[in-house]
N, CA, C and O atoms as a MOPAC input file, in Angstrom:
PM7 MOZYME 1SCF
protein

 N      3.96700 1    -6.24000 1   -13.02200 1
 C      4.18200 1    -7.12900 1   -11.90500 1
 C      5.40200 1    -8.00800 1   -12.15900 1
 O      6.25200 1    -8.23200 1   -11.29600 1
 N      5.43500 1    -8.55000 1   -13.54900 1
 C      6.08400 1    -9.63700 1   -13.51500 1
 C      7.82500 1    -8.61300 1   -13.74700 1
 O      8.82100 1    -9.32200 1   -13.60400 1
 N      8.02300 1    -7.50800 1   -13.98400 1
 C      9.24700 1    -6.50000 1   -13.77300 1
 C      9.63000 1    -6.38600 1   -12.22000 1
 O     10.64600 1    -6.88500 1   -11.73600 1
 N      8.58500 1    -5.59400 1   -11.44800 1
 C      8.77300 1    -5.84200 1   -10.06800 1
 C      9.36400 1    -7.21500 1    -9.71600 1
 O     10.50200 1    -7.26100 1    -9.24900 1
 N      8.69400 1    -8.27300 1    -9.90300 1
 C      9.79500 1    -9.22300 1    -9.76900 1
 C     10.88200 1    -9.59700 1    -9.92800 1
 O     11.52800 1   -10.30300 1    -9.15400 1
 N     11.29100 1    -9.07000 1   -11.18300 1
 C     12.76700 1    -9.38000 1   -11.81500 1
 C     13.34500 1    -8.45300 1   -10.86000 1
 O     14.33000 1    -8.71500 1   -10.16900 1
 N     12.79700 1    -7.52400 1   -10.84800 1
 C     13.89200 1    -6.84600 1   -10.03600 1
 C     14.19700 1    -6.98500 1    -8.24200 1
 O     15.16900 1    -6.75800 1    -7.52200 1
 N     13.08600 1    -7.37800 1    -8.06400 1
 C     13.41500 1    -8.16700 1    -6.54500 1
 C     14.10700 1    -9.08800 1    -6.25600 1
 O     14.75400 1    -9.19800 1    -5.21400 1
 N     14.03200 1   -10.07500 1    -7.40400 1
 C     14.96000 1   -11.51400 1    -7.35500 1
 C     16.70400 1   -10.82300 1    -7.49200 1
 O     17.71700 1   -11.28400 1    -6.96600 1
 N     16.57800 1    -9.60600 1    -8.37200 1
 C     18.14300 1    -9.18700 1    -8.85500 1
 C     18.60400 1    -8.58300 1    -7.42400 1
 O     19.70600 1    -8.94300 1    -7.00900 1
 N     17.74300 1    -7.58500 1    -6.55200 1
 C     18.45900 1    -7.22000 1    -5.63400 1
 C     19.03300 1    -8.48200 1    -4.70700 1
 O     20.19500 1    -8.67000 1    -4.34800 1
 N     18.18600 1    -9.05600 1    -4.51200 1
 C     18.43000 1    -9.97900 1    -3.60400 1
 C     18.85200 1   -11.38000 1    -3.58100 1
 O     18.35600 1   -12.39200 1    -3.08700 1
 N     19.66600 1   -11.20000 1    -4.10100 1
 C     20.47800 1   -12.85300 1    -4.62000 1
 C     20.62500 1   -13.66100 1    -3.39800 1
 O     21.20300 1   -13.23700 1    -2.39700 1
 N     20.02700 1   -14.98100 1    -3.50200 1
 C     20.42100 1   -15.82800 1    -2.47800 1
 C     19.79600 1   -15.32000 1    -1.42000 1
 O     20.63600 1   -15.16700 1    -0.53300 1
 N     18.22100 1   -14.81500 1    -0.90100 1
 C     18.06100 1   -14.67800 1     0.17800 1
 C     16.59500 1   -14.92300 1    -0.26500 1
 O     16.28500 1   -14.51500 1    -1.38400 1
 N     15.62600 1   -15.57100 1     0.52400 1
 C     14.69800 1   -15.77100 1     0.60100 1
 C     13.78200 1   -14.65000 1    -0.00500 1
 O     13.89500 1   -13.53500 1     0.50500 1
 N     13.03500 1   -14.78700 1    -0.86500 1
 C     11.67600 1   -13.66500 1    -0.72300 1
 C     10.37700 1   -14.17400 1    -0.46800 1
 O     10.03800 1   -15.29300 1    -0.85400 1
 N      9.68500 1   -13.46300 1     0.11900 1
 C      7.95800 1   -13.66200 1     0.13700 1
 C      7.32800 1   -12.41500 1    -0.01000 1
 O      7.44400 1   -11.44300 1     0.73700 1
 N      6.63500 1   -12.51700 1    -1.05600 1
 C      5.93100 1   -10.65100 1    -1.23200 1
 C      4.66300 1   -11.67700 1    -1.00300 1
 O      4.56600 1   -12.89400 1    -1.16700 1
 N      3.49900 1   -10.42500 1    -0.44400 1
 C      2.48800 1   -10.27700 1     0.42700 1
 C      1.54400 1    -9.83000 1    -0.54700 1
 O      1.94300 1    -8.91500 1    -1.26900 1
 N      0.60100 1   -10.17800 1    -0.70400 1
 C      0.20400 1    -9.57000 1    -2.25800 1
 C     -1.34600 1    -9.48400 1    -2.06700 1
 O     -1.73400 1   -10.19100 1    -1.13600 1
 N     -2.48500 1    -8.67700 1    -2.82900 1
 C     -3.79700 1    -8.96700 1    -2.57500 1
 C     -4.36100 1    -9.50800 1    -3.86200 1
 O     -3.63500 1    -9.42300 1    -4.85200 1
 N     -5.54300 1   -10.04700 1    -3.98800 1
 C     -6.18000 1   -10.79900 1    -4.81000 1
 C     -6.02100 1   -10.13300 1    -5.96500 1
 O     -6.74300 1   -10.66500 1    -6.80800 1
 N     -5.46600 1    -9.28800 1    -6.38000 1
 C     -5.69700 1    -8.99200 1    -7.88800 1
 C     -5.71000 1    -9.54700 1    -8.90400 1
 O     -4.72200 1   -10.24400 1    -9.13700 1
 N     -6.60400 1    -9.50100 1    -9.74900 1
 C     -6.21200 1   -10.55700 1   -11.07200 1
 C     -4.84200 1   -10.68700 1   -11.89000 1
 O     -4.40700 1   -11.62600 1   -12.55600 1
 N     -4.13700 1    -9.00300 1   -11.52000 1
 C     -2.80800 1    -9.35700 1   -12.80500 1
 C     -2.01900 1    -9.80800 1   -11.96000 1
 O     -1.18200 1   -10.50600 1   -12.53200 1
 N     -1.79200 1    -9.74100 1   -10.39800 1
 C     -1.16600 1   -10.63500 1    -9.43000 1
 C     -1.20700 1   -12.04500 1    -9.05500 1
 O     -0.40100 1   -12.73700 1    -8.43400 1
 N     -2.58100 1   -12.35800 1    -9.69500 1
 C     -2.76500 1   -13.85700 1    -9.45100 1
 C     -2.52500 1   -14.59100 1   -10.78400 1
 O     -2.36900 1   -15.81100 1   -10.83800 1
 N     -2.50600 1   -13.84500 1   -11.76400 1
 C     -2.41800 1   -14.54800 1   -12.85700 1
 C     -1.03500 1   -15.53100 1   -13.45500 1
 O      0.11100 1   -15.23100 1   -13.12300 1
 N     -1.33400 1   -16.74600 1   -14.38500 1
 C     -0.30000 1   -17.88800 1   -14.29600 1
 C      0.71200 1   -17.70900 1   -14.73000 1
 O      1.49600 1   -18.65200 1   -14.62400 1
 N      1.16500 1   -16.55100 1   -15.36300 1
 C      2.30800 1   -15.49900 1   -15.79900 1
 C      3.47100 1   -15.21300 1   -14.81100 1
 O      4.69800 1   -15.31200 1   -14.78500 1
 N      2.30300 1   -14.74500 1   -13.89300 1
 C      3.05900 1   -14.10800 1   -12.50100 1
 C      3.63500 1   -15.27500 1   -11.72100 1
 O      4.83500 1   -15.54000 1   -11.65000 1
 N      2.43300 1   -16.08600 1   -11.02200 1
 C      3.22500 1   -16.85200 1   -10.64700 1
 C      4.14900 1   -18.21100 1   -10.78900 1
 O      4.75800 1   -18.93600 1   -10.00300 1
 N      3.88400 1   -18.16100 1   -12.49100 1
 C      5.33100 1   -19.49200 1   -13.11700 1
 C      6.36600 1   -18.49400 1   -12.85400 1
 O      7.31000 1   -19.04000 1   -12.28300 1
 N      6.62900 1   -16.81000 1   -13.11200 1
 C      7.76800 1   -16.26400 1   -13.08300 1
 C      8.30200 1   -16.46500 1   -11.36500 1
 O      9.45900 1   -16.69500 1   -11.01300 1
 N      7.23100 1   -16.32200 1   -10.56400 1
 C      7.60900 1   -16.09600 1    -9.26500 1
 C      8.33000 1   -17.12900 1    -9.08600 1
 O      9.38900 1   -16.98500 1    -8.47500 1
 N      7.91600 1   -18.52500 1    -9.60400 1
 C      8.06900 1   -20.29100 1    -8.94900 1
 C      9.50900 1   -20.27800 1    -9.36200 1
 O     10.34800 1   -20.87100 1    -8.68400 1
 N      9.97500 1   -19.30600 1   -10.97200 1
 C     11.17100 1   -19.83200 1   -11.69700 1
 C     12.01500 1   -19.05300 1   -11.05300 1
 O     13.20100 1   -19.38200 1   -11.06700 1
 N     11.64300 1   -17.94700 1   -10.40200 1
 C     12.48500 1   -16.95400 1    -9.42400 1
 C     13.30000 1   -17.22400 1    -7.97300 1
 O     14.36700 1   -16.72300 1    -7.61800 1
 N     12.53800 1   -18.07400 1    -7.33100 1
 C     12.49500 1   -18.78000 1    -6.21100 1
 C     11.28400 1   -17.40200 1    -5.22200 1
 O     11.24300 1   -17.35100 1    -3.99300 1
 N     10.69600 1   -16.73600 1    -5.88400 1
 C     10.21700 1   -16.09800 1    -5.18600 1
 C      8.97700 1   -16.54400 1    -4.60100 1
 O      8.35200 1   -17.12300 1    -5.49000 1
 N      8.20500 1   -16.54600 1    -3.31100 1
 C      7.00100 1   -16.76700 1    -2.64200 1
 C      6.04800 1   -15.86500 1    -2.67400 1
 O      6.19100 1   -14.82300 1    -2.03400 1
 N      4.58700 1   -16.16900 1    -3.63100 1
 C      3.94000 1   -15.28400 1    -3.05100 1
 C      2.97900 1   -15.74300 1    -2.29100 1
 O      2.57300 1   -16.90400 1    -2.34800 1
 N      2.49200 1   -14.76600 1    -1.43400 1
 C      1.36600 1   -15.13400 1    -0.27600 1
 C      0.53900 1   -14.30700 1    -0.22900 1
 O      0.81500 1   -13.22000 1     0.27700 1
 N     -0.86500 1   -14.59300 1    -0.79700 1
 C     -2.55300 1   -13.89600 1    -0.84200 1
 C     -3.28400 1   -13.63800 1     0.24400 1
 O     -3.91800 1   -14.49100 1     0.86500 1
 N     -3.21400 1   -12.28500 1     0.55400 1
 C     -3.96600 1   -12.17200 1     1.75500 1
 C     -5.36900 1   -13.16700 1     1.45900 1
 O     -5.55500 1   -13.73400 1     0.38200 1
 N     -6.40400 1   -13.26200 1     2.76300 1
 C     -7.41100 1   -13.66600 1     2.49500 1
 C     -8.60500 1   -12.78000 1     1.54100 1
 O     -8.60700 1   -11.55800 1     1.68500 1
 N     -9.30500 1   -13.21600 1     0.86900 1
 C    -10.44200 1   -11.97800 1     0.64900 1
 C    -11.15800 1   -11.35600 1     1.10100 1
 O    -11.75600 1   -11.97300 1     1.98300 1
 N    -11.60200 1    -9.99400 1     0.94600 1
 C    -12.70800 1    -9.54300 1     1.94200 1
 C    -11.60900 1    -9.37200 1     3.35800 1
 O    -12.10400 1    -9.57400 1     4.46700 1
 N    -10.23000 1    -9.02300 1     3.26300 1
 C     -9.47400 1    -8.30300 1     4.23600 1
 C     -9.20900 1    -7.35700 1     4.35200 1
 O     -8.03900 1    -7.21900 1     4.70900 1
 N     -9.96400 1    -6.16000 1     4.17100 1
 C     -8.93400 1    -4.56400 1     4.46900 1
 C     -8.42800 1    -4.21500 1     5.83700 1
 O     -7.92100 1    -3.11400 1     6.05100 1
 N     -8.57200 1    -5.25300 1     6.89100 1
 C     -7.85700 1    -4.54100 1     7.91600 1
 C     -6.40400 1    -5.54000 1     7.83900 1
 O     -5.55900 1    -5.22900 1     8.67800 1
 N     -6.04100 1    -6.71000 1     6.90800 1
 C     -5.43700 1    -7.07500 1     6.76900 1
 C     -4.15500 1    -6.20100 1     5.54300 1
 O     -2.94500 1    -6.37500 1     5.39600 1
 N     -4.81300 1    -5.57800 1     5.08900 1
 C     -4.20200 1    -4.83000 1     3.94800 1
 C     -3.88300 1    -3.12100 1     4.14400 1
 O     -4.77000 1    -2.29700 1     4.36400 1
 N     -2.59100 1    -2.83700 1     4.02800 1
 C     -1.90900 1    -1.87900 1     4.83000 1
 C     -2.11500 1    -0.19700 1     3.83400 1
 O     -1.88800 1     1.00100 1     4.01000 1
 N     -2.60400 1    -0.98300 1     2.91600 1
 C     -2.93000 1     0.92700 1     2.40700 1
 C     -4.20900 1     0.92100 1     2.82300 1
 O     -4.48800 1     1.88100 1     3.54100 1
 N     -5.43900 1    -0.15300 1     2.52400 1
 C     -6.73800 1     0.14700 1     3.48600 1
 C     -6.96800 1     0.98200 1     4.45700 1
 O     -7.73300 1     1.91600 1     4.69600 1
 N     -5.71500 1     0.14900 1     5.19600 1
 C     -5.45000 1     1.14500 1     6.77000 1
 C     -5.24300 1     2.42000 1     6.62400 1
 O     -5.93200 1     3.26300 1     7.20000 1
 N     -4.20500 1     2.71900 1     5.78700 1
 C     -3.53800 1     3.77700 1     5.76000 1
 C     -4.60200 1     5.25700 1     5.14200 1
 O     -4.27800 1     6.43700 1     5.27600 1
 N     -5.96400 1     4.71500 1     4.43200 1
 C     -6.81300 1     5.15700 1     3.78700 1
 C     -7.63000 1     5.57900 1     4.76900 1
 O     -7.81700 1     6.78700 1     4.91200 1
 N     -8.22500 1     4.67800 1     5.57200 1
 C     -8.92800 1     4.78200 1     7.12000 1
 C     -8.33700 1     5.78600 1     7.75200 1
 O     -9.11200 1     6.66700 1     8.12300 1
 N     -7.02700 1     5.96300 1     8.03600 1
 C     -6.72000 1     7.06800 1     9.07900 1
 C     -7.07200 1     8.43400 1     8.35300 1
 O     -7.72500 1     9.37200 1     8.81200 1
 N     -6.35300 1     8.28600 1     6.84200 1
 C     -6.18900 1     9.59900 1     6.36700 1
 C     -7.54500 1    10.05500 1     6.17100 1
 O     -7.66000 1    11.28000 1     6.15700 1
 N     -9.08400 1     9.07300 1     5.94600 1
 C    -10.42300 1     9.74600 1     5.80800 1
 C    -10.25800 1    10.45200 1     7.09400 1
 O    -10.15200 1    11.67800 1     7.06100 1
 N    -10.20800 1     9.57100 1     8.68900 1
 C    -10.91700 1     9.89000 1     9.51700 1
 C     -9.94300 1    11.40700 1     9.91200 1
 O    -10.50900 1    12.49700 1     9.99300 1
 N     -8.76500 1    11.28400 1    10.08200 1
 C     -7.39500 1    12.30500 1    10.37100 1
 C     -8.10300 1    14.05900 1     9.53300 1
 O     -8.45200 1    15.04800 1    10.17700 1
 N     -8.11600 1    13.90100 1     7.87200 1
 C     -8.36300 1    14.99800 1     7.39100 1
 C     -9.58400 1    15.13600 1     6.64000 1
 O     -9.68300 1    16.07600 1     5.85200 1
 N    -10.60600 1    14.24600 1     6.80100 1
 C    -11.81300 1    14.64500 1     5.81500 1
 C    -12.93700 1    13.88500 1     6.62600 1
 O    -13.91100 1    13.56800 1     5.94300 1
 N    -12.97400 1    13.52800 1     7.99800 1
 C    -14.42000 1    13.59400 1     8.57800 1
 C    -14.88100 1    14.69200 1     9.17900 1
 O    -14.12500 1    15.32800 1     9.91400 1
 N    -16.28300 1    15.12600 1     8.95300 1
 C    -16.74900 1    16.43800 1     9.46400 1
 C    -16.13000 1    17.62100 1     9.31400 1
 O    -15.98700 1    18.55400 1    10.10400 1
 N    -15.75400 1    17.45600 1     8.11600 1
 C    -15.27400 1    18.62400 1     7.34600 1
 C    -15.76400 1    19.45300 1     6.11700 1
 O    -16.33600 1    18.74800 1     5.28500 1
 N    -15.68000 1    20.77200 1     5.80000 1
 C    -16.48900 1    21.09000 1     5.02800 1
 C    -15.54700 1    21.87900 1     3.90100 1
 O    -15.28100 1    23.06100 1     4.12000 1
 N    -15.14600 1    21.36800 1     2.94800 1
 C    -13.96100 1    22.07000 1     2.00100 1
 C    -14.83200 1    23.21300 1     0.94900 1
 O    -15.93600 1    22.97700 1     0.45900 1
 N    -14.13200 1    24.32600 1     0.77500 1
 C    -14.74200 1    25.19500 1    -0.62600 1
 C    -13.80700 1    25.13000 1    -1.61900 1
 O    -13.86700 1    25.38400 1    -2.82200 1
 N    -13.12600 1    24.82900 1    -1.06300 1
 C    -11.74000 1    24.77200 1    -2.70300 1
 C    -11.37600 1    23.68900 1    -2.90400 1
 O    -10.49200 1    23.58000 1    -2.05500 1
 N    -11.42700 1    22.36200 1    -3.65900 1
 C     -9.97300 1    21.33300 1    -3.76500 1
 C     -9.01000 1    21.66700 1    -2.90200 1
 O     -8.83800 1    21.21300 1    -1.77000 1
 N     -8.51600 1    22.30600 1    -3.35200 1
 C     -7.13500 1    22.97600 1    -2.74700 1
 C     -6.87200 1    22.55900 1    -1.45600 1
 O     -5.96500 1    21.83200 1    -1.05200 1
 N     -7.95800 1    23.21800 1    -0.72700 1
 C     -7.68900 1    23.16900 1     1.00300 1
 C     -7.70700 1    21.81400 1     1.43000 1
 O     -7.33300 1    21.37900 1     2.51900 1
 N     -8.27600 1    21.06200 1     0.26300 1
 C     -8.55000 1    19.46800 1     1.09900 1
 C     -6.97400 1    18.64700 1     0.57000 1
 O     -6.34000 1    17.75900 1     1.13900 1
 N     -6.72400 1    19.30800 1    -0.62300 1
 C     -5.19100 1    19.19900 1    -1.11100 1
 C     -3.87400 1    19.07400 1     0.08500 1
 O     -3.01200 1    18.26400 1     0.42400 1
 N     -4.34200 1    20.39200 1     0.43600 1
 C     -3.21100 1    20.80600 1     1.53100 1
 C     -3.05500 1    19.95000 1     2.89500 1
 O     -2.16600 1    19.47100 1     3.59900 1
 N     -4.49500 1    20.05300 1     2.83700 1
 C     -4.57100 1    19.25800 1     4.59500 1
 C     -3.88700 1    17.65300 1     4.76000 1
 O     -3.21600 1    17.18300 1     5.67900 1
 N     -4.45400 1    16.91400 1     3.20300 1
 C     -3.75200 1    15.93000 1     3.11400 1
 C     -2.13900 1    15.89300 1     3.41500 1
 O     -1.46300 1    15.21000 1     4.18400 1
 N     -1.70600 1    17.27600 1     2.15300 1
 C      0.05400 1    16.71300 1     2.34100 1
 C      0.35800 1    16.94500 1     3.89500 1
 O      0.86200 1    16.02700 1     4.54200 1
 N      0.03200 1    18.25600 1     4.53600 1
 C      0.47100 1    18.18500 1     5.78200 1
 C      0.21600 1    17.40500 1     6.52400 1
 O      0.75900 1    17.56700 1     7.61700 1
 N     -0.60500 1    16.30400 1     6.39600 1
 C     -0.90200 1    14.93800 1     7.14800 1
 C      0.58200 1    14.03600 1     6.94200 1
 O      1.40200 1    13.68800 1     7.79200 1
 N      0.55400 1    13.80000 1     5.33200 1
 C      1.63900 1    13.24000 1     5.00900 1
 C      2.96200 1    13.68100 1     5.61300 1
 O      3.63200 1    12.96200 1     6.35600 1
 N      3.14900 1    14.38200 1     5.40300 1
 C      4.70700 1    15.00000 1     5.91900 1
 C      4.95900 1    15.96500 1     6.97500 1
 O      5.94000 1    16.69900 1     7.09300 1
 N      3.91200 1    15.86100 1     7.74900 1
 C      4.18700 1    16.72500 1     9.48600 1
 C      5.55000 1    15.49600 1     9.55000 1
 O      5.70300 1    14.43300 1     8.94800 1
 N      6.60000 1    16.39800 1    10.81600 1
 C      7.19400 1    15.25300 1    11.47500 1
 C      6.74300 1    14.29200 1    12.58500 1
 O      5.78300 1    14.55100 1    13.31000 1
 N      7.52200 1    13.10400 1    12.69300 1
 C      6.81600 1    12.01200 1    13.13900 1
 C      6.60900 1    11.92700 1    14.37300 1
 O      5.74900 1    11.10600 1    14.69200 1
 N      7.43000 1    12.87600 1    15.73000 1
 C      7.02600 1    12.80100 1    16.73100 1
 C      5.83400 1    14.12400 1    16.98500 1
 O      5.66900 1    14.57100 1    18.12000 1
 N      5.04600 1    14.67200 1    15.78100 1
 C      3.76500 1    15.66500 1    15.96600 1
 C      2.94500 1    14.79800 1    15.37500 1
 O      2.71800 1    14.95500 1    14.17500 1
 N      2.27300 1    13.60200 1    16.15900 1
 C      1.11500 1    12.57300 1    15.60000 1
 C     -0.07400 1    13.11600 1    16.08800 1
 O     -1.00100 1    12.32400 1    15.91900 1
 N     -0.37100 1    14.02800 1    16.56000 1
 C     -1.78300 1    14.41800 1    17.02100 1
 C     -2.24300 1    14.34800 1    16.04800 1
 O     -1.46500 1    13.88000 1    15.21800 1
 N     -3.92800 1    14.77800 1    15.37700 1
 C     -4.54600 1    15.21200 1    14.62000 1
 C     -4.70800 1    16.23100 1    14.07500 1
 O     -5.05800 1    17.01600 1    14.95700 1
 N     -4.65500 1    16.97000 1    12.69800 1
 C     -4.27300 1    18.31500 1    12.20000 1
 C     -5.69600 1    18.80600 1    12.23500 1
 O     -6.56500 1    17.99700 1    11.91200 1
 N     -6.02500 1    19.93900 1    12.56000 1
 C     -7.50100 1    20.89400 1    12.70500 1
 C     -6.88500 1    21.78800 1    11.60500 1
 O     -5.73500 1    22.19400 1    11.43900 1
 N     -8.44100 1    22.02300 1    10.65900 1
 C     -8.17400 1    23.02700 1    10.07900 1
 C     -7.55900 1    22.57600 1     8.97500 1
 O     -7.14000 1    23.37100 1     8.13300 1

C-alpha cells in the first residue's frame, strides 16, 4: 500500500489526490496513513457494511448473475471460458452471454 502511494504522489506532482479506499486493516493502518498525510495524499473510507458502495462488489454481482446463475458446469474449464468471454466481448455487445 504504502508503494502504491509513492507512486501516485510521483505521477502526480502538484495535483490533488484522494484515493477511495475500503476498511482494510493494512489500508487503515498508522503507517499508511502518516505516509498518506506526509504525501499530501487524501484518503477516504467508504462506510462499512457497503458493497453496493464498492465497485468490484458490483462488478462481482454482475459477473455471478451474467455467467454462473442457473447454470450447470462439468468442466472448470467451461465456467473458465464463459467468464473471459464476459470479460472481453466488445463493448457495444452488452447483452447477456448463453451458454
Amino acid at each position: 500500500m504504502c508503494e502504491l502511494l509513492r507512486q501516485l504522489a510521483a505521477r502526480h506532482l502538484g495535483l490533488p489526490i484522494t484515493l477511495v479506499l475500503d476498511n482494510a486493516r493494512y489500508q487503515k493502518c498508522q503507517l499508511v496513513e502518516a505516509l498518506a498525510a506526509s504525501l499530501q495524499i487524501e484518503l477516504l473510507y467508504l462506510p462499512a457494511y457497503s458493497p453496493n458502495l464498492n465497485l468490484i462488489e458490483r462488478l462481482w454481482k454482475f459477473v455471478k448473475k451474467t455467467c454462473l446463475y442457473w447454470v450447470r458446469f462439468k468442466v472448470m474449464q467451461r465456467r473458465v471460458d464463459r467468464f473471459q468471454r464476459l470479460l472481453f466481448r466488445p463493448v457495444a455487445n452488452r447483452s447477456p452471454i448463453r451458454g
